[in-house]
N, CA and C atoms of all chains as a GROMACS GRO file, in nm:
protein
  594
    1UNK      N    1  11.848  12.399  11.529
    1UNK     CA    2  11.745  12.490  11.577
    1UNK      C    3  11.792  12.634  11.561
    2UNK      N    4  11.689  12.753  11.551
    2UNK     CA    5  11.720  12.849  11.518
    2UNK      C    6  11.669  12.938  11.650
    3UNK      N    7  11.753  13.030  11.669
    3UNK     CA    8  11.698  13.141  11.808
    3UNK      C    9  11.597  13.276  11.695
    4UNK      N   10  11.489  13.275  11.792
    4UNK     CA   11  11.401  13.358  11.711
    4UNK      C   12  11.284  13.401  11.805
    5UNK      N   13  11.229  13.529  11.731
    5UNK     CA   14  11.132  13.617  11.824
    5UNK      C   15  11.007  13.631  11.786
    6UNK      N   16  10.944  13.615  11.855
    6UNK     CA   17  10.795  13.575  11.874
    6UNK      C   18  10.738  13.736  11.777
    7UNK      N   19  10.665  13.723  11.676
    7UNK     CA   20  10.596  13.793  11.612
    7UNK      C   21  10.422  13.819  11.666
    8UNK      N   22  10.391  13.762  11.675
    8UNK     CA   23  10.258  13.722  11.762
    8UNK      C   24  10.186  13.596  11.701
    9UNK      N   25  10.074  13.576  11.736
    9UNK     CA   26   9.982  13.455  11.706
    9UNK      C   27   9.923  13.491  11.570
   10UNK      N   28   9.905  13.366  11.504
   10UNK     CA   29   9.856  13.363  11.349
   10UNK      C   30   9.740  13.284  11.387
   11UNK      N   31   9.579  13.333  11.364
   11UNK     CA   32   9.469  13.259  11.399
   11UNK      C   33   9.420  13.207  11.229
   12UNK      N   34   9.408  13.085  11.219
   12UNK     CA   35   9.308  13.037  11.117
   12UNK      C   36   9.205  12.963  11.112
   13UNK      N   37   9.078  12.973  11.037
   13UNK     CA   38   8.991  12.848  11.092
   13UNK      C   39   8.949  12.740  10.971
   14UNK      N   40   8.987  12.757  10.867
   14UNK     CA   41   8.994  12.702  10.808
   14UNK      C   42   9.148  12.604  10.780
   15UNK      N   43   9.155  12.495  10.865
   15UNK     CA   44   9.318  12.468  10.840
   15UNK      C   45   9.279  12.269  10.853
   16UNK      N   46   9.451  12.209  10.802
   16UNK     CA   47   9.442  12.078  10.791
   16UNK      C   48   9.397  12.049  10.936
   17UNK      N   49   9.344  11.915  10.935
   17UNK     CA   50   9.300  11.848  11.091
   17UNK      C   51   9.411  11.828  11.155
   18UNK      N   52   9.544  11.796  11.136
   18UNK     CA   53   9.646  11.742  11.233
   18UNK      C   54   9.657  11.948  11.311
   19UNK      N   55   9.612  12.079  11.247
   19UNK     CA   56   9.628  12.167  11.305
   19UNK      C   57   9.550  12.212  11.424
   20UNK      N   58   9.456  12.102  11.439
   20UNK     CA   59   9.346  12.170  11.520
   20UNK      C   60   9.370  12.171  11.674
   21UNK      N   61   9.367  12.255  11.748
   21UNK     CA   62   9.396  12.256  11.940
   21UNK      C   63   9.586  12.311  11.901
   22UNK      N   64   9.601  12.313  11.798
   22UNK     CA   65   9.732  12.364  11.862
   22UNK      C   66   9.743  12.564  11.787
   23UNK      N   67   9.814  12.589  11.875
   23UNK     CA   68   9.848  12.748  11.879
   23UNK      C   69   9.954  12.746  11.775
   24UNK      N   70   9.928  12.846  11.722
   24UNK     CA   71  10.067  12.874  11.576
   24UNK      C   72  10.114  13.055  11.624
   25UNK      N   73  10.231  13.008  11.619
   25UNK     CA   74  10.280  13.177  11.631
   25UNK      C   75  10.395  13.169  11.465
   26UNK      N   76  10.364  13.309  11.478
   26UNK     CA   77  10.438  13.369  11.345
   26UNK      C   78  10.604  13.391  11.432
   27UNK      N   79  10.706  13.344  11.413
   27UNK     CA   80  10.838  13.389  11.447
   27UNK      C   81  10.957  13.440  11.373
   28UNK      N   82  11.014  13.550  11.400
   28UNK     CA   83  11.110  13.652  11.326
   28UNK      C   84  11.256  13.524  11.406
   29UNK      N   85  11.315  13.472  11.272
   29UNK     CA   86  11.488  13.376  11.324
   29UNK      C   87  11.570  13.512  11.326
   30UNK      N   88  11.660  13.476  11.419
   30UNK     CA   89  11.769  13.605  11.436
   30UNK      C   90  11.922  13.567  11.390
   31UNK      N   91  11.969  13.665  11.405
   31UNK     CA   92  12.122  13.654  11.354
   31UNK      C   93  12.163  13.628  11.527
   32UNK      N   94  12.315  13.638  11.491
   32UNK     CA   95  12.384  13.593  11.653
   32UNK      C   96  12.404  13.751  11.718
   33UNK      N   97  12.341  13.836  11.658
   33UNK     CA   98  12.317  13.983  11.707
   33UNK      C   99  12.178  14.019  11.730
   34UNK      N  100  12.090  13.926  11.756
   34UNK     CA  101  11.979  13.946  11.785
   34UNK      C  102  11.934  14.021  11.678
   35UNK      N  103  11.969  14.072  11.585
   35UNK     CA  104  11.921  14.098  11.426
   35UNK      C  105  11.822  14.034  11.322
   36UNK      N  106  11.705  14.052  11.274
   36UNK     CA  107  11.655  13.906  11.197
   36UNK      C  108  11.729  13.926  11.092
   37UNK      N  109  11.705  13.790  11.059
   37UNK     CA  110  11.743  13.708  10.946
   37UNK      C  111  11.690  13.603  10.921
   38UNK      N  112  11.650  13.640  10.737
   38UNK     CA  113  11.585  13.539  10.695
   38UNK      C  114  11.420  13.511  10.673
   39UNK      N  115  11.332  13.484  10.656
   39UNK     CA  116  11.189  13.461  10.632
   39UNK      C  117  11.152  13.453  10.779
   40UNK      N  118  11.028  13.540  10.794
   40UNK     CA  119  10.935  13.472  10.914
   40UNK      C  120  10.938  13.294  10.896
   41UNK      N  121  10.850  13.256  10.987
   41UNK     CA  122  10.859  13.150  10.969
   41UNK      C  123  10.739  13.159  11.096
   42UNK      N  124  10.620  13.018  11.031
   42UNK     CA  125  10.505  12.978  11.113
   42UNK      C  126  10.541  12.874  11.189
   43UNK      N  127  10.492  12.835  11.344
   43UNK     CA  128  10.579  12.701  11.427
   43UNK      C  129  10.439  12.684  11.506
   44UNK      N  130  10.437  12.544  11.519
   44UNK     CA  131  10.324  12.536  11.647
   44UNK      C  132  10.417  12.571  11.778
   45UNK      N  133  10.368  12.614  11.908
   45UNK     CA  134  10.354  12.617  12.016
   45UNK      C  135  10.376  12.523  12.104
   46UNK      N  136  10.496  12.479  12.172
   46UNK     CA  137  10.451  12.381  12.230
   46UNK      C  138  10.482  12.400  12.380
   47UNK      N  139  10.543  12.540  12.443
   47UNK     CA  140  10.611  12.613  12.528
   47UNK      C  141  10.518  12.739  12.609
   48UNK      N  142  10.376  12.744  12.535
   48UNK     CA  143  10.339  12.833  12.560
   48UNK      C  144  10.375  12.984  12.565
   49UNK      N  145  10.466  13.015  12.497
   49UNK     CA  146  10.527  13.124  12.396
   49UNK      C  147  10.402  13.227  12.410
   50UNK      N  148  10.469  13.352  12.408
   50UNK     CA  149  10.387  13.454  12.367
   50UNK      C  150  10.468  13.559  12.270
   51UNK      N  151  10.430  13.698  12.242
   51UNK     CA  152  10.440  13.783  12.142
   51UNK      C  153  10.572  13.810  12.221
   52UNK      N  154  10.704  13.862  12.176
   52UNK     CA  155  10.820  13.930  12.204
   52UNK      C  156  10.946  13.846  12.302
   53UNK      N  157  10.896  13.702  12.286
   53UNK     CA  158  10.941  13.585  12.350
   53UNK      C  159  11.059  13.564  12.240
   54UNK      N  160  11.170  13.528  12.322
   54UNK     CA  161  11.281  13.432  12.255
   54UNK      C  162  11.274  13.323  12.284
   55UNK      N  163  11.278  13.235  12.142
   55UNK     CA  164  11.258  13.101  12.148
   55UNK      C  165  11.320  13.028  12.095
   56UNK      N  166  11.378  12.896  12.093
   56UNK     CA  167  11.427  12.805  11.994
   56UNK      C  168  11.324  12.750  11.869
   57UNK      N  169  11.373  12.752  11.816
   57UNK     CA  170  11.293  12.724  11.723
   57UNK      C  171  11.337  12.601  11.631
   58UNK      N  172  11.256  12.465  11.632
   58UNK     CA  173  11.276  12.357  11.568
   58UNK      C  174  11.226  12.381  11.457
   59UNK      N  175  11.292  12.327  11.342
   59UNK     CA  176  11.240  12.322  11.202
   59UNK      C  177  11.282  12.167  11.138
   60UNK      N  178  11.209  12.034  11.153
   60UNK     CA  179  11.253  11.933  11.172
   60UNK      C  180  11.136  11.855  11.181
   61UNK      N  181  11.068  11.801  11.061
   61UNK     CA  182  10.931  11.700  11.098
   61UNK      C  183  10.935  11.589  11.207
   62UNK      N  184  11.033  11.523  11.204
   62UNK     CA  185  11.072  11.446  11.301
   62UNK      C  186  11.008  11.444  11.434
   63UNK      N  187  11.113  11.550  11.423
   63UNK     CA  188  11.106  11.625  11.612
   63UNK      C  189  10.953  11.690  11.595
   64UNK      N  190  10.920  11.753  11.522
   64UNK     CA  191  10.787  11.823  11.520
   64UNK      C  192  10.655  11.686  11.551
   65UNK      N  193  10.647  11.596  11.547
   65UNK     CA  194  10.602  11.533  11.516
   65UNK      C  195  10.550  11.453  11.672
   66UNK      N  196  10.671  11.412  11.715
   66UNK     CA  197  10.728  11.364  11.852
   66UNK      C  198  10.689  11.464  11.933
   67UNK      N  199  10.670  11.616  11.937
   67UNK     CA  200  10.662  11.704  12.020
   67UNK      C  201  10.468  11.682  11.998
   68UNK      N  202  10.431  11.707  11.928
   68UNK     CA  203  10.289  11.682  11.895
   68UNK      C  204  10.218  11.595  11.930
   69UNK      N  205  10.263  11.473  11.891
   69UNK     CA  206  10.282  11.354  11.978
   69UNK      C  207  10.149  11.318  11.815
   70UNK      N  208  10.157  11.318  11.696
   70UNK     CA  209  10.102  11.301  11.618
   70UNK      C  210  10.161  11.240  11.482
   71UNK      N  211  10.129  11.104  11.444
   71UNK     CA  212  10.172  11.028  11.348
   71UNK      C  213  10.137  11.146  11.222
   72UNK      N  214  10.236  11.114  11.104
   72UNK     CA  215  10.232  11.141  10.979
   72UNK      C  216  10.131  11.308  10.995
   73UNK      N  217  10.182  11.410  11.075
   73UNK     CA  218  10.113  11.499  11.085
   73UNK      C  219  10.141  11.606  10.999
   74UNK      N  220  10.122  11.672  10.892
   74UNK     CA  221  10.237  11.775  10.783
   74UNK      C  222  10.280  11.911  10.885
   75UNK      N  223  10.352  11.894  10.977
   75UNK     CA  224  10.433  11.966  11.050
   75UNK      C  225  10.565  11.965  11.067
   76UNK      N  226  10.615  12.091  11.055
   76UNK     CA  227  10.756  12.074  11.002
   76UNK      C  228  10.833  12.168  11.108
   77UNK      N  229  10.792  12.266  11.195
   77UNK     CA  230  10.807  12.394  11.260
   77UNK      C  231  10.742  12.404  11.393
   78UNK      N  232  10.792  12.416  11.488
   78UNK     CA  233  10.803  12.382  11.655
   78UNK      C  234  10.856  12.451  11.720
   79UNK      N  235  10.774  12.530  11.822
   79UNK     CA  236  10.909  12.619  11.901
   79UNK      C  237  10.908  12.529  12.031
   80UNK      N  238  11.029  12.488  12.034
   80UNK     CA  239  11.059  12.414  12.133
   80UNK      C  240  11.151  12.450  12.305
   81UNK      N  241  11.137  12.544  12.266
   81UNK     CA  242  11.160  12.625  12.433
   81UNK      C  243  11.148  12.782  12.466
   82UNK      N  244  11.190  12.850  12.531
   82UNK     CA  245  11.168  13.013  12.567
   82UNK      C  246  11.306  13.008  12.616
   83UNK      N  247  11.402  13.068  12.533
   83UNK     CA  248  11.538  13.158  12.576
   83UNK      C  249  11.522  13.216  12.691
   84UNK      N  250  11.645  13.180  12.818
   84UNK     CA  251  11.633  13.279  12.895
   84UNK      C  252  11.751  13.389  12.876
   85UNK      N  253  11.889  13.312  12.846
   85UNK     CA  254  11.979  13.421  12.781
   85UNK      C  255  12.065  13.328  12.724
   86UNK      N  256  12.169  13.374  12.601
   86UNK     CA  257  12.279  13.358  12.548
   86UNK      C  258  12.393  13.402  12.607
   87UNK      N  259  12.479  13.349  12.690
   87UNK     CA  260  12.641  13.394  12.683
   87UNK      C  261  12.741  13.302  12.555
   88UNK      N  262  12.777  13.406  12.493
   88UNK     CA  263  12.886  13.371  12.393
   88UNK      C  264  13.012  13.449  12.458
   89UNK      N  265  13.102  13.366  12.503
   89UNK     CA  266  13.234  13.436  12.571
   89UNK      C  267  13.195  13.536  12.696
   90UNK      N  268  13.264  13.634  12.725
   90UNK     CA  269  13.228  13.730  12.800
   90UNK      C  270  13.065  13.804  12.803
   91UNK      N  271  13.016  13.779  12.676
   91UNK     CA  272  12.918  13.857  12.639
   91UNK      C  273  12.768  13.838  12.638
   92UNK      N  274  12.656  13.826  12.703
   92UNK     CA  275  12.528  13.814  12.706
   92UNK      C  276  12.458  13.877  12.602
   93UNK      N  277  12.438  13.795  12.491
   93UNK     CA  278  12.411  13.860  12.360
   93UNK      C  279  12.275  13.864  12.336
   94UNK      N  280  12.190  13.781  12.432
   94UNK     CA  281  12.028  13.763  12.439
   94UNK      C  282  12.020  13.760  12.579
   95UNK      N  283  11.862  13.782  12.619
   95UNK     CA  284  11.797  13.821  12.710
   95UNK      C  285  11.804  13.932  12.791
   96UNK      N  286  11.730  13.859  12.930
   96UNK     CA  287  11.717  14.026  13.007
   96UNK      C  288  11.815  14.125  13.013
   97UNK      N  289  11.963  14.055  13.003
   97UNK     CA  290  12.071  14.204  13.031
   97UNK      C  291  12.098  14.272  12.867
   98UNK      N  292  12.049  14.170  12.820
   98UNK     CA  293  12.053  14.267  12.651
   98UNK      C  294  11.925  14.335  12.611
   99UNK      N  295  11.809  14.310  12.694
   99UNK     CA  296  11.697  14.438  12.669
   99UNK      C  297  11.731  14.505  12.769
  100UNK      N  298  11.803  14.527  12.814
  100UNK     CA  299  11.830  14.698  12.935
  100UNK      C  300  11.787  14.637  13.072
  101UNK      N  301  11.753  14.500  13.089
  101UNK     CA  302  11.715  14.494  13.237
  101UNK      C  303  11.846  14.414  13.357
  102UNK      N  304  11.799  14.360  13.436
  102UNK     CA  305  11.879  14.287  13.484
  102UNK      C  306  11.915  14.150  13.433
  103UNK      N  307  12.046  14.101  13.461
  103UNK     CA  308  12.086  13.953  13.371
  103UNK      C  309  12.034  13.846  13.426
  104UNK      N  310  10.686  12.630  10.840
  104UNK     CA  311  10.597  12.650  10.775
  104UNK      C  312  10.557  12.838  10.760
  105UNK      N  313  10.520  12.894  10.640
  105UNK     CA  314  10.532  13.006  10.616
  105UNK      C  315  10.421  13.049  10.524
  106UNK      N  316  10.422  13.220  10.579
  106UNK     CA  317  10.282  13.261  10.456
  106UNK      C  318  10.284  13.298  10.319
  107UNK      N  319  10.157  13.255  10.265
  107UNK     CA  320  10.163  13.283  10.105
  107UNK      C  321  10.030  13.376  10.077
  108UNK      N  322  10.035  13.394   9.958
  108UNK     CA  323   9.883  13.457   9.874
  108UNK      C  324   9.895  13.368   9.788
  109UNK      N  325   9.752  13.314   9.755
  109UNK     CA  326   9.750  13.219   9.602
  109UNK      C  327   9.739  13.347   9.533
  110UNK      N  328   9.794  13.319   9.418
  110UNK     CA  329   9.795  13.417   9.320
  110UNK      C  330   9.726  13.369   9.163
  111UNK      N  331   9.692  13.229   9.153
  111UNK     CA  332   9.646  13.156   9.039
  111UNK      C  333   9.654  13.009   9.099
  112UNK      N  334   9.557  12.948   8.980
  112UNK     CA  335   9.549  12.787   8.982
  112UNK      C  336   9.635  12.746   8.834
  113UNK      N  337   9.686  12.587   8.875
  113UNK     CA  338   9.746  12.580   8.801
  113UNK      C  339   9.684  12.443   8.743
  114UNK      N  340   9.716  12.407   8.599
  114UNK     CA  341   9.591  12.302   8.565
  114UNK      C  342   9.730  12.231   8.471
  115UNK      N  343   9.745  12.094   8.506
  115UNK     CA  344   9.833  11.994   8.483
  115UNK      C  345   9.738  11.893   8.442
  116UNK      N  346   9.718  11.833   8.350
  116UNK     CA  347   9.659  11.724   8.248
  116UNK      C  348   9.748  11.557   8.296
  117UNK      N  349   9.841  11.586   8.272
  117UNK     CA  350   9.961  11.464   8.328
  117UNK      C  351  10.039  11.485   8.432
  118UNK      N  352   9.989  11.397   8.509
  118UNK     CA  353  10.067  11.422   8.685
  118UNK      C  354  10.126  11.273   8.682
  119UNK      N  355  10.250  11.271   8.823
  119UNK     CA  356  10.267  11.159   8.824
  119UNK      C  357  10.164  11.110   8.955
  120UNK      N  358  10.123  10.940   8.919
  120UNK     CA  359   9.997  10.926   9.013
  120UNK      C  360  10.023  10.923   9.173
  121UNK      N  361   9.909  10.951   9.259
  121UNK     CA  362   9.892  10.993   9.400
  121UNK      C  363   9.834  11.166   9.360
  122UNK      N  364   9.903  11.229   9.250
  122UNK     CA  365   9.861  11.359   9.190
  122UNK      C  366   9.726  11.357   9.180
  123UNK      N  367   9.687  11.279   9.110
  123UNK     CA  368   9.557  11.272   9.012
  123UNK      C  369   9.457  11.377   9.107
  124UNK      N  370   9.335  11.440   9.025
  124UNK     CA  371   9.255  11.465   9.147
  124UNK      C  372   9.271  11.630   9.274
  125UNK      N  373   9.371  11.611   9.255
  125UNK     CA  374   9.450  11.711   9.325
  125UNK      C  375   9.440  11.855   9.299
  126UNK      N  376   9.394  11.951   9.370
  126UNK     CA  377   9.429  12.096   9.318
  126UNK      C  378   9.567  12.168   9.334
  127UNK      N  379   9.636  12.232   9.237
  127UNK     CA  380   9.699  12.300   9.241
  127UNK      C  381   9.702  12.452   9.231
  128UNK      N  382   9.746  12.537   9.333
  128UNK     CA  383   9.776  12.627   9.342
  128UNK      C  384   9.908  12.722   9.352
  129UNK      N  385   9.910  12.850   9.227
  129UNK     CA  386  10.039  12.939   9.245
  129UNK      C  387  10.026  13.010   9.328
  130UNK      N  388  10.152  12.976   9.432
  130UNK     CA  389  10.181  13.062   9.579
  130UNK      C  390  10.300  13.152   9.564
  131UNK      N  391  10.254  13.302   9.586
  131UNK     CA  392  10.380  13.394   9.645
  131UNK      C  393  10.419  13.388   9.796
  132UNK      N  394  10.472  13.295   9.828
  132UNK     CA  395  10.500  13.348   9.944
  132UNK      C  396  10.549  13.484   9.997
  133UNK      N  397  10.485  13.537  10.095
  133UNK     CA  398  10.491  13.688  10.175
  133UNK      C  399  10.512  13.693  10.317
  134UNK      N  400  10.545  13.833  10.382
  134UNK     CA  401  10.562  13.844  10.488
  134UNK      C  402  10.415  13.847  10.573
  135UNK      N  403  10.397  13.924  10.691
  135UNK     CA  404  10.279  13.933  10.745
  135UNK      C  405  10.215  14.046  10.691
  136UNK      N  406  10.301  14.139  10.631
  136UNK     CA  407  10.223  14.281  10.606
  136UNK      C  408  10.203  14.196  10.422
  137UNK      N  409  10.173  14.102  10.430
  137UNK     CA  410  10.161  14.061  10.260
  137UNK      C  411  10.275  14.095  10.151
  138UNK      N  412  10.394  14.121  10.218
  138UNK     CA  413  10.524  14.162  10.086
  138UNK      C  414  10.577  14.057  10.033
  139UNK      N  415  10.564  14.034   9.890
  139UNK     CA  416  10.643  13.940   9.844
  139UNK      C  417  10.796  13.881   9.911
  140UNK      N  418  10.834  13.766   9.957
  140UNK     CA  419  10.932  13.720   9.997
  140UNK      C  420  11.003  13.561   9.885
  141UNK      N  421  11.062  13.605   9.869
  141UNK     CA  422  11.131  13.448   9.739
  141UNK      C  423  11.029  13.437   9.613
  142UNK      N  424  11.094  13.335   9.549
  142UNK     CA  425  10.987  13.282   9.442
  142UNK      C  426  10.924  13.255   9.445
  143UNK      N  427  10.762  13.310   9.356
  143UNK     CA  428  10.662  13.170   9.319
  143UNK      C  429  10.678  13.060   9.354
  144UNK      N  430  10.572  12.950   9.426
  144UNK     CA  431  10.598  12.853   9.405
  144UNK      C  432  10.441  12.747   9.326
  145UNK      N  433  10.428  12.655   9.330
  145UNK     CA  434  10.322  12.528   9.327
  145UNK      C  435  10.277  12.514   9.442
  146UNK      N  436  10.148  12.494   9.502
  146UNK     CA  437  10.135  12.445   9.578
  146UNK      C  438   9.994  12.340   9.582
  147UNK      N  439   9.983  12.244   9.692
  147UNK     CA  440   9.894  12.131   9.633
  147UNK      C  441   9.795  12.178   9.742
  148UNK      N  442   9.665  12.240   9.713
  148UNK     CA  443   9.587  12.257   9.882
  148UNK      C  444   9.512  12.142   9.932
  149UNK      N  445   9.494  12.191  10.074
  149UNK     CA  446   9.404  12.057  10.141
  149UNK      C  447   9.321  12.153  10.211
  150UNK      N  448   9.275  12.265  10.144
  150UNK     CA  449   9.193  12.331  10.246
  150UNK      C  450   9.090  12.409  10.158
  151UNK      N  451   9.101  12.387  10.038
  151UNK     CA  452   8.944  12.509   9.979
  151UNK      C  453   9.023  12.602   9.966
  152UNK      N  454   9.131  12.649   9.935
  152UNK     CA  455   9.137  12.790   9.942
  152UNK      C  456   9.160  12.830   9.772
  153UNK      N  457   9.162  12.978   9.770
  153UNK     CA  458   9.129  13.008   9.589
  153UNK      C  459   9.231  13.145   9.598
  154UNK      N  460   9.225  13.179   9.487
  154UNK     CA  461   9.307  13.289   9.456
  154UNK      C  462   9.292  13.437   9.522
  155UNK      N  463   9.385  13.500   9.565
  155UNK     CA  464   9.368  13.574   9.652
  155UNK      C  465   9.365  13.588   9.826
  156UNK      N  466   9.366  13.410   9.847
  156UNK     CA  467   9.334  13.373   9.980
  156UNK      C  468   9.543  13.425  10.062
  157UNK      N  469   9.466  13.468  10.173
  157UNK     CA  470   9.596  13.421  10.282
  157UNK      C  471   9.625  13.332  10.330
  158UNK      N  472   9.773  13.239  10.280
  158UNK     CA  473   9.756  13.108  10.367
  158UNK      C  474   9.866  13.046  10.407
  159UNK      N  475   9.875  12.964  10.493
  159UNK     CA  476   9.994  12.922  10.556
  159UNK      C  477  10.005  12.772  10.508
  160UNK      N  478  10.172  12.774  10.473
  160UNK     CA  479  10.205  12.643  10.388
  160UNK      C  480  10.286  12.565  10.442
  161UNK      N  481  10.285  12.412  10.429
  161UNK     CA  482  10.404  12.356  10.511
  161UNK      C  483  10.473  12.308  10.343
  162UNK      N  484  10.659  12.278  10.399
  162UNK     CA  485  10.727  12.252  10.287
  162UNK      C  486  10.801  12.136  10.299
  163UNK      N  487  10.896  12.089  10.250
  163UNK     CA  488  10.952  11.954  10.267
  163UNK      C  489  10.854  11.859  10.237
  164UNK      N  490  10.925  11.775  10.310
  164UNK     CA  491  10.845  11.630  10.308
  164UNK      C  492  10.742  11.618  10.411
  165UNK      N  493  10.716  11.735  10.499
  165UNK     CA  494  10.572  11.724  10.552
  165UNK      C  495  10.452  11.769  10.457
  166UNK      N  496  10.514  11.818  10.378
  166UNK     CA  497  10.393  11.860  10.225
  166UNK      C  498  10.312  11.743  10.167
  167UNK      N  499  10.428  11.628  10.189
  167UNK     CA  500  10.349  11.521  10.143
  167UNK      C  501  10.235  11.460  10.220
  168UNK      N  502  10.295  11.494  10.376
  168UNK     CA  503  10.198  11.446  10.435
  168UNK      C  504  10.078  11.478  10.512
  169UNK      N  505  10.027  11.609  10.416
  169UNK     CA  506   9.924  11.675  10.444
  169UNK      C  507   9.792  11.561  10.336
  170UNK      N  508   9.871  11.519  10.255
  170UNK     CA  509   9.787  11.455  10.179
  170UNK      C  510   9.721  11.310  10.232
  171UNK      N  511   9.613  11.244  10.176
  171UNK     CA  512   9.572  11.122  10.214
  171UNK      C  513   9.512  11.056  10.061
  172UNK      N  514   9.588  10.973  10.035
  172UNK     CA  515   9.692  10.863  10.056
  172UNK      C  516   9.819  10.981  10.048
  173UNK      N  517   9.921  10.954  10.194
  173UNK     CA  518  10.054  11.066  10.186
  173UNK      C  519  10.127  11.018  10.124
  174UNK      N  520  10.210  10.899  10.024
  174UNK     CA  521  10.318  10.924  10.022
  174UNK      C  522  10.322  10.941   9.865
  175UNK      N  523  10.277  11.084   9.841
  175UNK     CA  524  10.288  11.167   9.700
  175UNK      C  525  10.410  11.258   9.683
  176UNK      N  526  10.461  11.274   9.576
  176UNK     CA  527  10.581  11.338   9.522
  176UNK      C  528  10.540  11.535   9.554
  177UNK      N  529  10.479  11.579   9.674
  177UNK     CA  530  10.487  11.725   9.664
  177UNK      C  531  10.563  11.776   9.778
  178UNK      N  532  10.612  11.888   9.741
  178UNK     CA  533  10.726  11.956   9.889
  178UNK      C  534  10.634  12.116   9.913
  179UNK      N  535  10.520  12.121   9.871
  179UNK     CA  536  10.459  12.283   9.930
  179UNK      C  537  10.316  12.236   9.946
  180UNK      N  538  10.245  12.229  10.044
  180UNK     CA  539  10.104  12.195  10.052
  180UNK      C  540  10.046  12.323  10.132
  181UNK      N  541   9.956  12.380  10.117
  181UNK     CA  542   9.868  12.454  10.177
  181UNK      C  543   9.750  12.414  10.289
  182UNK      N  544   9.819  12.436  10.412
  182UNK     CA  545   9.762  12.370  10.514
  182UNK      C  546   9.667  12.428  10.602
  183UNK      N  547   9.647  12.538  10.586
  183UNK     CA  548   9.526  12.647  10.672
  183UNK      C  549   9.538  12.787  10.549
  184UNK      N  550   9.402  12.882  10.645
  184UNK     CA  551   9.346  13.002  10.559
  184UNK      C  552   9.389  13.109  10.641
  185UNK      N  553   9.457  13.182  10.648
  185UNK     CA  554   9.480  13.262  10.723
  185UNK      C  555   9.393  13.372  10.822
  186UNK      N  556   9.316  13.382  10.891
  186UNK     CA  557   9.241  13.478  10.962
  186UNK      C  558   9.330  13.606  10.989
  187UNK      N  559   9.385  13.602  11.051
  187UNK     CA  560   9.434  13.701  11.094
  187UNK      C  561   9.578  13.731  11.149
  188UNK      N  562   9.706  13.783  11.167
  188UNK     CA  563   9.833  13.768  11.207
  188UNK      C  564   9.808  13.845  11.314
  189UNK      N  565   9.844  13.850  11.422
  189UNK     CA  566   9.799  13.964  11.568
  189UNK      C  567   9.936  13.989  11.612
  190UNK      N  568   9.984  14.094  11.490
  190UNK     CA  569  10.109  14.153  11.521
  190UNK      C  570  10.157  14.260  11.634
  191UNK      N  571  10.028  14.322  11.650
  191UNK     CA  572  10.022  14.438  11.738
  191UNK      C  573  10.073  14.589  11.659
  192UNK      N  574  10.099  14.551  11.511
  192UNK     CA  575  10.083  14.688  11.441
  192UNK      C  576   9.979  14.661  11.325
  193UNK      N  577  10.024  14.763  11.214
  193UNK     CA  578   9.885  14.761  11.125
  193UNK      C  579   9.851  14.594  11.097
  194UNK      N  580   9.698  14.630  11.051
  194UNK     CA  581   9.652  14.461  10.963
  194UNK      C  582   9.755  14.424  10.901
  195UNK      N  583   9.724  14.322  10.891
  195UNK     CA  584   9.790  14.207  10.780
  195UNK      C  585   9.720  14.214  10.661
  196UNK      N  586   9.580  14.153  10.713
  196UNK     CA  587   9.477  14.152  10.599
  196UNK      C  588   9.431  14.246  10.538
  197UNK      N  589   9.423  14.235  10.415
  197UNK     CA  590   9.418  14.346  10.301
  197UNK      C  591   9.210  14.369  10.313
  198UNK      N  592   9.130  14.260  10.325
  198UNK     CA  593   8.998  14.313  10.320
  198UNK      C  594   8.930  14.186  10.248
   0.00000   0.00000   0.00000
């Protein structure tokens, strides 16, 4: 899974049937500096995620699939939780104490 | 799964079968503000969409299984039309 930031919602209405009732957000993957890296990337919703949210992000039909709860569905991309913070060693490298607020 | 622009159709005479039938479309994949990101690719749609369209693609082996009968030889299928990205800065969409 990849840690990554909520870009906002991607609306379509013309899309395959296994897409229909679920929410798609556009998400920016980050480096381990909260930096992006790498391609946006489209994920269904399954966390209720919003715009500027840190999230895990599954990229894994499998698991995408199981989270959906939908046989043979062409889904490949899942955000599967909301970051509350990263400690790596001493250091809180994500969340609230790394946007300027409290940890 | 990630965004593209069709940029052309592509017309194949000899496919291997589950193909048959099938439209193909050339995808640039892009960012949200529409900037080219990686190579061209193929892509097989399941949605009507035509050249010029905004659209979001799944890859791997869920590509295959956008299709019906799924278990066809494609890894990029075009799975929705894009409306709109609600970035909270400029459009996405060009018009």
């Amino acid at each position: 899974m990849l840690l990554a930031r909520v870009i906002g919602p991607v609306v379509a209405t013309m899309k395959h049937p296994a897409f229909h009732a679920h929410k798609l957000l556009l998400v920016q993957p980050l480096d381990s500096e909260g930096a992006p890296q790498g391609p946006e990337i489209i994920a269904v919703d399954s966390v209720q995620a919003g715009k500027g949210d840190l999230v895990l992000l599954m990229r894994e039909g499998n698991g995408a699939r199981q989270i959906t709860a939908q046989k043979n569905a062409p889904i490949r991309s899942v955000i599967a939780g909301i970051v509350d913070r990263v400690d790596a060693g001493a250091r809180t490298t994500f969340g609230a104490a790394h946007r300027g607020g409290e940890a | 799964m990630y965004l593209g622009e069709v940029r052309g159709t592509v017309v194949a005479t000899r496919k291997y079968e589950g193909l048959e039938g099938r439209k193909l479309l050339l995808v640039q994949p892009v960012d949200r503000r529409r900037r080219p990101v990686g190579p061209m690719e193929v892509s097989v749609d399941t949605v009507q969409a035509g050249p010029g369209d905004f659209v979001y693609l799944v890859g791997s082996r869920e590509a295959s299984l956008a299709l019906d009968p799924w278990f066809v030889p494609v890894d990029s299928a075009i799975v929705g039309i894009v409306d709109d990205v609600d970035t909270g800065d400029e459009p996405a969409r060009r018009g």
